[in-house]
C-alpha positions as CSV (number, residue, x, y, z in Angstrom):
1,X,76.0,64.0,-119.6
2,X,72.6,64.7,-121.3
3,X,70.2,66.9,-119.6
4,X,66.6,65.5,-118.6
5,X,65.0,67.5,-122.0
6,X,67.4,65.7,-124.1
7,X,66.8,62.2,-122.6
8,X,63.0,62.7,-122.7
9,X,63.1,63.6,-126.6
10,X,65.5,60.7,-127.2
11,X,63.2,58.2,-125.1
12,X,60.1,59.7,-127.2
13,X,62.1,58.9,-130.2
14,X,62.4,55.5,-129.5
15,X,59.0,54.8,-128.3
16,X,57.2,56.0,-131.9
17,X,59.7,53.8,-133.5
18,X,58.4,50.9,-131.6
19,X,56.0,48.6,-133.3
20,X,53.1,47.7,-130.7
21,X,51.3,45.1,-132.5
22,X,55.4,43.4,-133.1
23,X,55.9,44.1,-129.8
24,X,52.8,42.1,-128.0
25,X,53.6,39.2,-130.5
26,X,57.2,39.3,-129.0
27,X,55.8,39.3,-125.6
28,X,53.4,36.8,-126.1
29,X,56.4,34.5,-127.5
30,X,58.5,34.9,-124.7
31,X,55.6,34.0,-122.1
32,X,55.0,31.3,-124.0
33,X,58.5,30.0,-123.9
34,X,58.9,30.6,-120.3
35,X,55.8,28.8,-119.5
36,X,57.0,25.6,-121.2
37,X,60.8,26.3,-120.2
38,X,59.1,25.6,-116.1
39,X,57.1,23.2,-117.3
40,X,59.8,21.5,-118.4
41,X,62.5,22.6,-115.4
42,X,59.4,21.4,-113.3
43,X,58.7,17.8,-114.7
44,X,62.7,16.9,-115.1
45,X,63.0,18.4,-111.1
46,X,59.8,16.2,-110.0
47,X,61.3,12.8,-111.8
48,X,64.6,13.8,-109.8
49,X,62.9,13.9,-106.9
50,X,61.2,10.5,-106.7
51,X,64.2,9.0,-108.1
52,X,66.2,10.7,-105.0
53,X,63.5,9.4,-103.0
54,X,63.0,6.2,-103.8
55,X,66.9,5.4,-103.4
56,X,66.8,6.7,-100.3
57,X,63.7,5.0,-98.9
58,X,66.0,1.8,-100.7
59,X,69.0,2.3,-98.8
60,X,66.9,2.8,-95.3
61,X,65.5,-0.2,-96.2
62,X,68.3,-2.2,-96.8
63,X,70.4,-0.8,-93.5
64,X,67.4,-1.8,-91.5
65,X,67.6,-5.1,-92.7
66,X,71.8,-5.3,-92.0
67,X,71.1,-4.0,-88.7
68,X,68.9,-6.6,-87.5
69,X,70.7,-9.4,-89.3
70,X,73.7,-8.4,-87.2
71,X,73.2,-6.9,-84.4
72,X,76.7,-6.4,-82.6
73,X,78.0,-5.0,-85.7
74,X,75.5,-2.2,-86.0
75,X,76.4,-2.1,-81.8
76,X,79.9,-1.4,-82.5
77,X,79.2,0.7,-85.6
78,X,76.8,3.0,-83.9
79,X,79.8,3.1,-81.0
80,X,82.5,4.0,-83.4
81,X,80.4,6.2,-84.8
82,X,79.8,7.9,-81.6
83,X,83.1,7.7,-80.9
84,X,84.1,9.8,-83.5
85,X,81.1,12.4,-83.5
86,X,82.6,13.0,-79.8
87,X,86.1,13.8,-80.8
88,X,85.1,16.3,-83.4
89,X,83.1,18.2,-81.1
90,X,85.8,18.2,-78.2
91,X,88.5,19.1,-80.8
92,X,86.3,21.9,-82.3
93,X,85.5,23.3,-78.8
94,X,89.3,23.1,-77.6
């Protein structure tokens, strides 16, 4: 265990052999690549997203239409459908 003297001498140590001018290049290289790492994270997220969205909207669009092409299958779908959501919650509350 090193006593609070011995760590401050060692951490002064260390700081004179520290380069500022090196240092602030260093810096200003990593904030540079982290601004064009989001940049990028943030463009490839935003492309996802429409993509995501524009299927979607798709498939809304397309059950709409198969619901009002056939209207006593969507009946008995939504029915079954009901059907089922029912049972789960009785058998998860029993």
């Amino acid at each position: 265990m090193t006593s609070r003297g011995n760590w401050d001498r060692e951490t002064g140590r260390l700081l004179k052999k520290i380069d500022i001018p090196e240092l602030s290049d260093q810096l200003d290289t990593v904030r540079d690549y982290l601004q064009e790492l989001t940049s990028s994270f943030s463009k490839i997220a935003n492309r996802q997203w429409r993509s995501t969205r524009d299927r979607t909207l798709d498939t809304v669009q397309e059950t709409s239409e198969i619901m009002k092409d056939n209207p006593a299958v969507s009946l008995v779908m939504a029915l079954g459908v009901g059907l089922l959501i029912g049972y789960l919650i009785r058998r998860g509350t029993d």
